[in-house]
Wavefront OBJ file of the C-alpha trace (Angstrom):
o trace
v -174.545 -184.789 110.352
v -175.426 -181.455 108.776
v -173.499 -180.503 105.516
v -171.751 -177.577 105.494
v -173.675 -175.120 103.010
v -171.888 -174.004 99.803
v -170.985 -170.163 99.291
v -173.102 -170.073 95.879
v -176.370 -170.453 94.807
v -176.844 -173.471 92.395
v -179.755 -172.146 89.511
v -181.822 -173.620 86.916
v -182.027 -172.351 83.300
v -185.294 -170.106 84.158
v -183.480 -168.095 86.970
v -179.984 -168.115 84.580
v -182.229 -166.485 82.004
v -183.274 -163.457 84.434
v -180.019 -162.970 85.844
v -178.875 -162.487 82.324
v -181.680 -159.759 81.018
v -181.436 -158.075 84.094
v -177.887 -157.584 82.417
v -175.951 -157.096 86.181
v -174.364 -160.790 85.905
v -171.034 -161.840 84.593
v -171.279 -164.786 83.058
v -167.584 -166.936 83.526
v -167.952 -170.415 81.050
v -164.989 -172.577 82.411
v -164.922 -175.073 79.837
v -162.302 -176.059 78.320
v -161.662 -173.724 74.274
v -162.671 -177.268 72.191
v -166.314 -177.296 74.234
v -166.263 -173.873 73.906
v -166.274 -173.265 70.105
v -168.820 -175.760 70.128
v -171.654 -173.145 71.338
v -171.397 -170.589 74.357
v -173.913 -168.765 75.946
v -173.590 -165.286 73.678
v -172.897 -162.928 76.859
v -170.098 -165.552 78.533
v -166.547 -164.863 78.954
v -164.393 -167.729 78.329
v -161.797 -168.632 81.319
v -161.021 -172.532 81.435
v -160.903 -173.845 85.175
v -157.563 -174.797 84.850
v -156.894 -170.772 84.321
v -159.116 -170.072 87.394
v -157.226 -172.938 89.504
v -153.570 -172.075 88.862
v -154.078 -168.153 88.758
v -157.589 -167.126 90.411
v -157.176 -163.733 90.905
v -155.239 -162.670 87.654
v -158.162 -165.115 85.976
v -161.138 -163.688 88.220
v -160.198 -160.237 88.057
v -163.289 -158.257 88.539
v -165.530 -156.232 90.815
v -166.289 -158.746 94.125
v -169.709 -157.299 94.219
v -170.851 -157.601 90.836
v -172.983 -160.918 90.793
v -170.937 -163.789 88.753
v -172.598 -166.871 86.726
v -170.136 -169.809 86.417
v -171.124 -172.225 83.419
v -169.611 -175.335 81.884
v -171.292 -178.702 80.293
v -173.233 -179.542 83.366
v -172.562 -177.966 86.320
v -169.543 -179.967 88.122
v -166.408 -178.081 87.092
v -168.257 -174.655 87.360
v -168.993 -175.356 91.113
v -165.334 -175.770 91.614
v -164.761 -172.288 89.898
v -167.707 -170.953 92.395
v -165.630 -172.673 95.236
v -162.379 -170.670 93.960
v -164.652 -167.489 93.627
v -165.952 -167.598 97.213
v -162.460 -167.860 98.285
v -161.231 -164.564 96.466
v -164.129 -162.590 98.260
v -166.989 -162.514 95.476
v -170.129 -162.089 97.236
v -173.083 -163.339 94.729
v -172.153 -166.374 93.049
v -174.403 -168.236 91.254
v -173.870 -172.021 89.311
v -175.849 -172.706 86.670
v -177.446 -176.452 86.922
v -177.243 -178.701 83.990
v -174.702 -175.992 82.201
v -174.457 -175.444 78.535
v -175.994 -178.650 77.502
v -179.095 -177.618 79.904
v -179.313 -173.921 78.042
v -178.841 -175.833 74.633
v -181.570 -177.850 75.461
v -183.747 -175.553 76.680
v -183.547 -173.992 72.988
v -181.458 -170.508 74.034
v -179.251 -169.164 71.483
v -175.804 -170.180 71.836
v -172.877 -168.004 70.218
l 1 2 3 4 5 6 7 8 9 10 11 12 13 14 15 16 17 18 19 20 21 22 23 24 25 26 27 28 29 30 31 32 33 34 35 36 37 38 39 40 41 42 43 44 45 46 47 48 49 50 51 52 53 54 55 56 57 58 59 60 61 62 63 64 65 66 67 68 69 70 71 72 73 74 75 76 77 78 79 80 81 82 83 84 85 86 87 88 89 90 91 92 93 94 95 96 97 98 99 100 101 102 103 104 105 106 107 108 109 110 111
């Protein structure tokens, strides 16, 4: 039986790093504020999942066409937040494999 295909594009670190020159990419960490303060990719926005969950579109507020990044440790609660996305309309969506402890790893700078 055939899956049914997700409505985001999971990424490595390499293609996480062009979307995020090429500057067009909004990059939503869903962690929770103690992981957070702990290192965060410097261009991220900070909205926990549990903000994105009980209000999506006061949390997600944004432009559906602009190209959105979800992040968190490793890539599990950040699909959920890609789910919720693809729900509100967002078009390019985009989940960033191995999350923050993948970009820490990978030696990027970390705010």
């Amino acid at each position: 039986m055939q899956q049914p295909q997700e409505p985001f594009k999971r990424v490595g670190i390499e293609e996480a790093e062009k979307l995020i020159k090429d500057g067009k990419v909004r990059v939503i960490d869903v962690r929770n504020a103690d992981e957070w303060v702990t290192g965060h990719i410097p261009q991220a926005t900070h909205i926990p999942l549990p903000s994105i969950i009980n209000s999506p579109q006061t949390s997600l507020a944004g432009d559906l066409e602009q190209p959105h990044l979800f992040v968190c440790a490793v890539g599990e609660r950040s699909a959920i937040a890609c789910e919720v996305a693809a729900m509100l309309g967002y078009k390019e969506i985009y989940n960033l494999q191995g999350g923050t402890i993948a970009w820490i790893q990978r030696g990027n700078p970390v705010a």
